[in-house]
N, CA and C atoms as a LAMMPS dump frame, in Angstrom:
ITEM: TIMESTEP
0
ITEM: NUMBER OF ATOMS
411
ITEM: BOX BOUNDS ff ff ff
-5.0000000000000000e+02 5.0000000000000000e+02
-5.0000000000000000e+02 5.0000000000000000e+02
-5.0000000000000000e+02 5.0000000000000000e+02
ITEM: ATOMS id mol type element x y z
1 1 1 N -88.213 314.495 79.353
2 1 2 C -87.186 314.888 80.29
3 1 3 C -86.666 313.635 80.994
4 2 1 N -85.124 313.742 81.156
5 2 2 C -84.535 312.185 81.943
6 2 3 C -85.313 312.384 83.476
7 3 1 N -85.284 311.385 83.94
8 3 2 C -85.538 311.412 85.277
9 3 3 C -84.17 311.969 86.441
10 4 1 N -83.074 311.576 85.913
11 4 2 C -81.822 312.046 86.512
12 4 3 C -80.956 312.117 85.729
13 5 1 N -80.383 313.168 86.566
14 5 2 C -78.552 313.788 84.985
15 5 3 C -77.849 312.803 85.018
16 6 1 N -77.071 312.509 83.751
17 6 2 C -75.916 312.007 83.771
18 6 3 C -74.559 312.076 83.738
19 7 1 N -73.967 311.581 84.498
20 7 2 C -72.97 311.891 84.712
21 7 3 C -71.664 312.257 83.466
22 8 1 N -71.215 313.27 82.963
23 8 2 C -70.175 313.342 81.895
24 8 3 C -69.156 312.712 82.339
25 9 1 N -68.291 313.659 82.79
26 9 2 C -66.905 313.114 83.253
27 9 3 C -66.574 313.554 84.921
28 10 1 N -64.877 312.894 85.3
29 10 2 C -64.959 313.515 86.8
30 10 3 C -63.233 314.695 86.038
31 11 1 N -63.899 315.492 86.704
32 11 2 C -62.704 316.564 86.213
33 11 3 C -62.012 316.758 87.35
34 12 1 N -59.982 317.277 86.651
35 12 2 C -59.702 316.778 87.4
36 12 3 C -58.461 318.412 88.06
37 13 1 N -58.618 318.82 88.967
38 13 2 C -57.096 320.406 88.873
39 13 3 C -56.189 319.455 88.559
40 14 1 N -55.495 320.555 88.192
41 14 2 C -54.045 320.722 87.886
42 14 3 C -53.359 321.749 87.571
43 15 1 N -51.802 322.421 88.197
44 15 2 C -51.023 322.995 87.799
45 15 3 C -50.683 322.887 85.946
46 16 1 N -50.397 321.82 85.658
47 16 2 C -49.845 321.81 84.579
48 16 3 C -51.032 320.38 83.974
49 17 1 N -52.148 320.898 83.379
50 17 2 C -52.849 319.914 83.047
51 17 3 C -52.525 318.977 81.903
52 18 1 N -51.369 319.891 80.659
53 18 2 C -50.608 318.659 79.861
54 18 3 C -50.316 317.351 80.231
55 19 1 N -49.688 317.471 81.109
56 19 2 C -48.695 316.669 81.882
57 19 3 C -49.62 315.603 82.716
58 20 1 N -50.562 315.858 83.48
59 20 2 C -51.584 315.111 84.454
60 20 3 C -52.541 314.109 83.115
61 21 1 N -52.683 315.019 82.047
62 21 2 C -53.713 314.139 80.595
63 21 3 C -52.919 313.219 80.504
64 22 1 N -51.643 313.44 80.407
65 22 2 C -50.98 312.489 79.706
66 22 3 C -50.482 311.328 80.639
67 23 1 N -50.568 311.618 81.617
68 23 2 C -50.799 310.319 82.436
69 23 3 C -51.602 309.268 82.404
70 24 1 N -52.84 310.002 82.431
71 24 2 C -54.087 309.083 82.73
72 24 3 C -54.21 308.845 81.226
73 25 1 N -53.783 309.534 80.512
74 25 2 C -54.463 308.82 78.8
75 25 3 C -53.272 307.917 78.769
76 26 1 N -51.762 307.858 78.94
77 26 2 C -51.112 306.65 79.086
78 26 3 C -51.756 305.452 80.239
79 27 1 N -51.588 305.988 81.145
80 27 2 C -52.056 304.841 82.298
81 27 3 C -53.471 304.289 82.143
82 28 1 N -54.429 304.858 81.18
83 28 2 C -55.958 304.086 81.178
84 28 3 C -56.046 303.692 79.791
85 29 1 N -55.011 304.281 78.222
86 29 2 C -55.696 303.64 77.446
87 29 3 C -56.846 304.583 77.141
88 30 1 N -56.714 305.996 77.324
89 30 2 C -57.033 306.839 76.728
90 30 3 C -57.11 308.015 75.727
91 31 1 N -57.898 308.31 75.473
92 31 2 C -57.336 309.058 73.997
93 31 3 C -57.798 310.716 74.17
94 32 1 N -57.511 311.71 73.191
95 32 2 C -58.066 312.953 73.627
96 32 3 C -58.93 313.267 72.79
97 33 1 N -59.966 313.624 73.431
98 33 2 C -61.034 314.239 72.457
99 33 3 C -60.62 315.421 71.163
100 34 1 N -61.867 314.982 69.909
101 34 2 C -60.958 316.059 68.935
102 34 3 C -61.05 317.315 69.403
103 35 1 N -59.569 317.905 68.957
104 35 2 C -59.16 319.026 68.995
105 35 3 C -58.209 319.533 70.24
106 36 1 N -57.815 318.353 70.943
107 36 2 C -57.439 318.561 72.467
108 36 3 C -56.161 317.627 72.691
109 37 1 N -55.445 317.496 71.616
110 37 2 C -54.311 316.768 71.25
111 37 3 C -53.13 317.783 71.289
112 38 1 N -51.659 317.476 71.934
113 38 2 C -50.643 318.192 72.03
114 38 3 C -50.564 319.189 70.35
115 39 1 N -49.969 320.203 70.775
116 39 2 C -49.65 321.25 69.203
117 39 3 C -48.457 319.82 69.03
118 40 1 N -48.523 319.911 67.268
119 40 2 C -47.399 318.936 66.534
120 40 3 C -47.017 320.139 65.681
121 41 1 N -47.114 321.397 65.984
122 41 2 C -45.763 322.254 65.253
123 41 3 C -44.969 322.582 66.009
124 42 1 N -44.789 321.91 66.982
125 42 2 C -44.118 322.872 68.202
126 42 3 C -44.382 324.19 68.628
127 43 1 N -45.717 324.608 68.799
128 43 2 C -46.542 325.729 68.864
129 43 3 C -46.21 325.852 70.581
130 44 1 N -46.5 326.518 71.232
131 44 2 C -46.9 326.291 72.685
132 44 3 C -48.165 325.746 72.637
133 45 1 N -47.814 325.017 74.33
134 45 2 C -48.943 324.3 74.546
135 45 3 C -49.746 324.836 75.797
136 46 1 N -51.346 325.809 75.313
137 46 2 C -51.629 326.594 76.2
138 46 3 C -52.897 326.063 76.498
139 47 1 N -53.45 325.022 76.517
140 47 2 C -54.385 324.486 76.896
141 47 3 C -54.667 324.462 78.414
142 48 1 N -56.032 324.886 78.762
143 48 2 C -56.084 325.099 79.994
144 48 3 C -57.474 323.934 80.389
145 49 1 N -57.987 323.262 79.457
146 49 2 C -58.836 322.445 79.59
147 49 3 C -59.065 321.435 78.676
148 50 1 N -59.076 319.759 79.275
149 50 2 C -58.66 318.405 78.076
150 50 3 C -58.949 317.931 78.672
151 51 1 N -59.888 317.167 77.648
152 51 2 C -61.426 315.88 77.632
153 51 3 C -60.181 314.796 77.213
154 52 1 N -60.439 313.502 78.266
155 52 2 C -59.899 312.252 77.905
156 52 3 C -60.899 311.252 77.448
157 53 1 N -60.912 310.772 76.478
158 53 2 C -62.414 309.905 76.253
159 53 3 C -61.673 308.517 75.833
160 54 1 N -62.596 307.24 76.042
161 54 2 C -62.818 306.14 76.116
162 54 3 C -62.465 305.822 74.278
163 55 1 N -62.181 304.652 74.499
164 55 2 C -62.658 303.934 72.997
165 55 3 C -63.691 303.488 72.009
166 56 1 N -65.083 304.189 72.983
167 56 2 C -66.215 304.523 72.26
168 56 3 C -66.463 305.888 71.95
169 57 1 N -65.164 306.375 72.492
170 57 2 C -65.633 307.931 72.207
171 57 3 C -66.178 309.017 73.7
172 58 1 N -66.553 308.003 74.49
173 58 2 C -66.959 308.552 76.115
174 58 3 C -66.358 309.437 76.871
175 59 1 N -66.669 310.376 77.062
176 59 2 C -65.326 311.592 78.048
177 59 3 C -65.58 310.636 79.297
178 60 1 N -64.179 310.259 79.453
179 60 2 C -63.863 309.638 81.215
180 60 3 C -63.536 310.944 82.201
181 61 1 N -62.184 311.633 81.454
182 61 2 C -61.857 312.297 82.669
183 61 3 C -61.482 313.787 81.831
184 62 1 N -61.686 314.728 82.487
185 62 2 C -61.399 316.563 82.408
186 62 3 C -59.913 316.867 83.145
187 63 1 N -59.127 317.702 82.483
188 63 2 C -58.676 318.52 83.217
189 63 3 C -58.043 319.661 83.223
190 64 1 N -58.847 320.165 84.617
191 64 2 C -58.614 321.666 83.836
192 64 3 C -57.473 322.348 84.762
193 65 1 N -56.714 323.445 84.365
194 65 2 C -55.56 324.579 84.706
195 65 3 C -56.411 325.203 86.066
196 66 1 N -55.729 325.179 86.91
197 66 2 C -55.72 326.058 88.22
198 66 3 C -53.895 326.467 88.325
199 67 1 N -54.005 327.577 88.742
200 67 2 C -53.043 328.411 89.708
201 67 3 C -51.96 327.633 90.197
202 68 1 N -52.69 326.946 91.575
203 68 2 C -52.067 326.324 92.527
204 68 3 C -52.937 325.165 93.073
205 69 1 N -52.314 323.972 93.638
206 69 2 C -53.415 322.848 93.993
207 69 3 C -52.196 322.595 95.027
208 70 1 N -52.577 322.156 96.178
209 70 2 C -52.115 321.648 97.302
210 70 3 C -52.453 320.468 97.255
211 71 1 N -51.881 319.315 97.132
212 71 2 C -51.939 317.952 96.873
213 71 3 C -52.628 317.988 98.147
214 72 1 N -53.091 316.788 98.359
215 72 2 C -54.072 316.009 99.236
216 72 3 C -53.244 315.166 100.329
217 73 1 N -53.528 315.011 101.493
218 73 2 C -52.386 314.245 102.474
219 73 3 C -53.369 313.075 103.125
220 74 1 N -54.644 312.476 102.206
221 74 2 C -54.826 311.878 102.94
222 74 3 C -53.793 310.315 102.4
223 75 1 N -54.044 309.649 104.019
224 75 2 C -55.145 309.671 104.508
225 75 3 C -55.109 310.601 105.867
226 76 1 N -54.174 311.68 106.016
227 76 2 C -54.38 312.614 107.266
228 76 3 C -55.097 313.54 106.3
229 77 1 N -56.302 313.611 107.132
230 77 2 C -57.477 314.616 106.927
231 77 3 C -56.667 316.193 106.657
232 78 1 N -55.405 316.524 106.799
233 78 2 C -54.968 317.445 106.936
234 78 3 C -55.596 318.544 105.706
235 79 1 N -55.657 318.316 104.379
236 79 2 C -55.457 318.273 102.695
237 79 3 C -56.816 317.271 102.469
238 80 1 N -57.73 317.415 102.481
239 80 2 C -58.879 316.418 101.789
240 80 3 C -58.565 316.224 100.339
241 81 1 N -59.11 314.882 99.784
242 81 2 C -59.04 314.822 98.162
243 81 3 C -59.772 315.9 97.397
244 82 1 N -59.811 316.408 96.515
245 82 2 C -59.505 317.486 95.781
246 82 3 C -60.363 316.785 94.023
247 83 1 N -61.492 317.353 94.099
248 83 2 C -61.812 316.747 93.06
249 83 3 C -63.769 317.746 92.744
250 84 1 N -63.989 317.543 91.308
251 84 2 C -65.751 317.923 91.528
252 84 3 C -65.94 317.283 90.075
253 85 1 N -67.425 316.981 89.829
254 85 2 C -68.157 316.149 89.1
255 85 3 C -68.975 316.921 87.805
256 86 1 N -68.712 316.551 86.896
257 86 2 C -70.187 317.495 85.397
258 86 3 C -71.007 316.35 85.5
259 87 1 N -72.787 317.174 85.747
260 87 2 C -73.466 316.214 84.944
261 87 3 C -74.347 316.779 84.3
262 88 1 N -75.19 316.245 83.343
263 88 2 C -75.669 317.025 82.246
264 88 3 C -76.898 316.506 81.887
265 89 1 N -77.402 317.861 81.652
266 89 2 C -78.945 318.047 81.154
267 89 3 C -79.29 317.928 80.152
268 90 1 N -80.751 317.545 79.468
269 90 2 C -81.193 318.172 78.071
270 90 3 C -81.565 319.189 77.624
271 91 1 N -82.147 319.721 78.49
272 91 2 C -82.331 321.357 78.673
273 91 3 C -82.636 322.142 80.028
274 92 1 N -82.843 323.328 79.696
275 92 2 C -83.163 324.307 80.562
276 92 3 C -83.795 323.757 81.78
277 93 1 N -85.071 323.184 80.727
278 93 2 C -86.214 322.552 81.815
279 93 3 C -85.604 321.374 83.199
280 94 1 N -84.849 320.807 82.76
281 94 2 C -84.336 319.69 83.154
282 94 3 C -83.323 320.391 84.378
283 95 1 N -82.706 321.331 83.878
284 95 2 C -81.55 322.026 84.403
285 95 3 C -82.285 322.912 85.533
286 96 1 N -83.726 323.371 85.642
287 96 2 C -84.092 323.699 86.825
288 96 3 C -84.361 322.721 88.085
289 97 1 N -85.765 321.397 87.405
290 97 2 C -85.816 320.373 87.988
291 97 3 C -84.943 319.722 88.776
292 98 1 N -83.678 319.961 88.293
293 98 2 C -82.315 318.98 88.688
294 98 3 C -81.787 319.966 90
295 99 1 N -82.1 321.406 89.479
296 99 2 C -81.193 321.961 90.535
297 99 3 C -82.32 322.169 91.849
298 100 1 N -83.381 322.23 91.834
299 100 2 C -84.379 322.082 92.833
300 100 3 C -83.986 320.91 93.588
301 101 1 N -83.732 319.897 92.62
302 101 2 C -84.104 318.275 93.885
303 101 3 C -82.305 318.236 94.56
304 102 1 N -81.567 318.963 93.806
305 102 2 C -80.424 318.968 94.349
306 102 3 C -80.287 319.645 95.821
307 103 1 N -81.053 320.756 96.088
308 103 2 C -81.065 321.673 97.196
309 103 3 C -82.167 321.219 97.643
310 104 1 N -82.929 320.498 97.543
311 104 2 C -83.748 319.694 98.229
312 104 3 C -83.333 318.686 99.177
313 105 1 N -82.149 318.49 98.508
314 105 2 C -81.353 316.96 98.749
315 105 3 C -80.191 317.538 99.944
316 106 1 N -80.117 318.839 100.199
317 106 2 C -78.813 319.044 100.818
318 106 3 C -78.164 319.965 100.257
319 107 1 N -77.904 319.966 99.076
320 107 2 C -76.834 320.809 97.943
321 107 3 C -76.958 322.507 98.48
322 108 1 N -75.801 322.708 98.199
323 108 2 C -75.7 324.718 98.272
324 108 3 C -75.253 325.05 96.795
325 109 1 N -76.187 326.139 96.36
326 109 2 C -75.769 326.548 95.088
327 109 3 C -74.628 327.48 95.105
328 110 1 N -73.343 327.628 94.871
329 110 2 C -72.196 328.359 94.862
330 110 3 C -72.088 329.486 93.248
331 111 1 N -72.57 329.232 92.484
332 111 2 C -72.735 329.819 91.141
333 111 3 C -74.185 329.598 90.051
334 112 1 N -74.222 330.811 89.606
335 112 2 C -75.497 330.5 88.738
336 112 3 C -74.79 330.861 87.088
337 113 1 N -75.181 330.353 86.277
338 113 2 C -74.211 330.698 85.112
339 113 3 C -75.408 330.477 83.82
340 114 1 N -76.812 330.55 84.331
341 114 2 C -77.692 330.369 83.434
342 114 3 C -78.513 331.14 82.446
343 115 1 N -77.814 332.423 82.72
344 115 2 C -77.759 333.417 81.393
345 115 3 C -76.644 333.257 80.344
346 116 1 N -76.312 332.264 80.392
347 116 2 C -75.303 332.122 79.391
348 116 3 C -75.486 331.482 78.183
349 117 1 N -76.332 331.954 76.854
350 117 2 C -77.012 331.099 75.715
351 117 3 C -76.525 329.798 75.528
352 118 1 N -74.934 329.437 75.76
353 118 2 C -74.391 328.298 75.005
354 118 3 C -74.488 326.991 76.019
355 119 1 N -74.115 327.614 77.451
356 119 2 C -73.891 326.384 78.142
357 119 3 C -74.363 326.816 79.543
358 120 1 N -75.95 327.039 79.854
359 120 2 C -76.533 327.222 81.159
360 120 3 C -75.869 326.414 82.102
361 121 1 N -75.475 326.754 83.483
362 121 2 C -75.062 325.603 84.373
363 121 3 C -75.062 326.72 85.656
364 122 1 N -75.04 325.72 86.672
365 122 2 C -75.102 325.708 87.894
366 122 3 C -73.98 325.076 88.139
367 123 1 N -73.503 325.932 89.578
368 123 2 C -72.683 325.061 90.202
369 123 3 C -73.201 325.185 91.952
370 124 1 N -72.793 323.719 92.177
371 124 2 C -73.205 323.332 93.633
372 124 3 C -72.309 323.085 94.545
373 125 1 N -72.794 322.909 95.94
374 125 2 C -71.753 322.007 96.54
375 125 3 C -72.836 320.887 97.208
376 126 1 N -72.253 319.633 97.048
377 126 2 C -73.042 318.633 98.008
378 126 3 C -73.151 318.767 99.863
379 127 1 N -74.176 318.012 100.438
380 127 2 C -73.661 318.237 101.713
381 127 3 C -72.578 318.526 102.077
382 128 1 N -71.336 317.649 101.723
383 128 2 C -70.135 317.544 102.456
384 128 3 C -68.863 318.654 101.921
385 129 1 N -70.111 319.801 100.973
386 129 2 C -69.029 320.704 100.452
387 129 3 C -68.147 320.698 98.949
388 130 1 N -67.962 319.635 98.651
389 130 2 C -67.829 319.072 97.51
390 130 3 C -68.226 319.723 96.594
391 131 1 N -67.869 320.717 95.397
392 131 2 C -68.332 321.264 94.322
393 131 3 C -68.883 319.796 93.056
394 132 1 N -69.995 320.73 92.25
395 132 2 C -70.546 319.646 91.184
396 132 3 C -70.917 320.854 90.348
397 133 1 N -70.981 320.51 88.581
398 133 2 C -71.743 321.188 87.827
399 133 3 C -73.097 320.343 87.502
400 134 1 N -73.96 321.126 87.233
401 134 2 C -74.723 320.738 86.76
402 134 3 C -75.311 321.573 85.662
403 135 1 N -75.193 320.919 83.996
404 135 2 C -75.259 322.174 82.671
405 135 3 C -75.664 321.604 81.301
406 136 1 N -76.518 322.282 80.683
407 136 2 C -77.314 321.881 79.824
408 136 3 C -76.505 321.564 78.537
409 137 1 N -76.119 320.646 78.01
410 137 2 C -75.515 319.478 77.17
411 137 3 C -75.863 319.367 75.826
């Protein structure tokens, strides 16, 4: 068992998450993970979730479809930044351990999702409220 999760990617809302990928995969020199590349038949494009990964192959950044997002006004506290973290387990075992020292640490568990055969996870919030997953990989 690791001693601590690692971090996947930082995921990111968005209204229109096409549009936000294609920023950051222009602006960083990123690419999309397979299968998460614009339709080239001119299909619609209904993707509601896209892995940006590195040139080793590394997921940098997520992002997934929300509703509505109220941009952020800082630096007036009005709108805080707007953001939550995956990190990932080897298993089950790991995925309890992790979520113990997390609520040990401060953390509030907001979701349990660990009857789910494919992809057990937890979701938290850190002290400061901040949502995080934490899910077996």
């Amino acid at each position: 068992m690791s001693e601590f999760p690692r971090l996947l990617h930082t995921v990111l809302d968005a209204e229109d998450p096409r549009s936000l990928a294609e920023f950051y995969r222009q602006f960083l020199g990123l690419r999309y993970r397979s299968g998460d590349k614009p339709p080239v038949d001119g299909g619609p494009d209904d993707a509601d979730w896209l892995v940006l990964i590195d040139a080793e192959g590394r997921r940098t950044l997520a992002i997934q479809q929300t509703d509505e997002l109220t941009p952020t006004t800082w630096p007036d506290p009005a709108v805080p930044m707007q953001l939550h973290l995956d990190f990932t387990v080897p298993d089950t075992e790991a995925l309890e351990t992790h979520r113990a020292r997390a609520l040990e640490l401060g953390a509030r568990q907001l979701f349990d999702r660990t009857d789910d055969p494919d992809e057990p996870l937890y979701v938290l919030a850190d002290p400061a409220g901040h949502p995080f997953c934490v899910f077996v990989a």
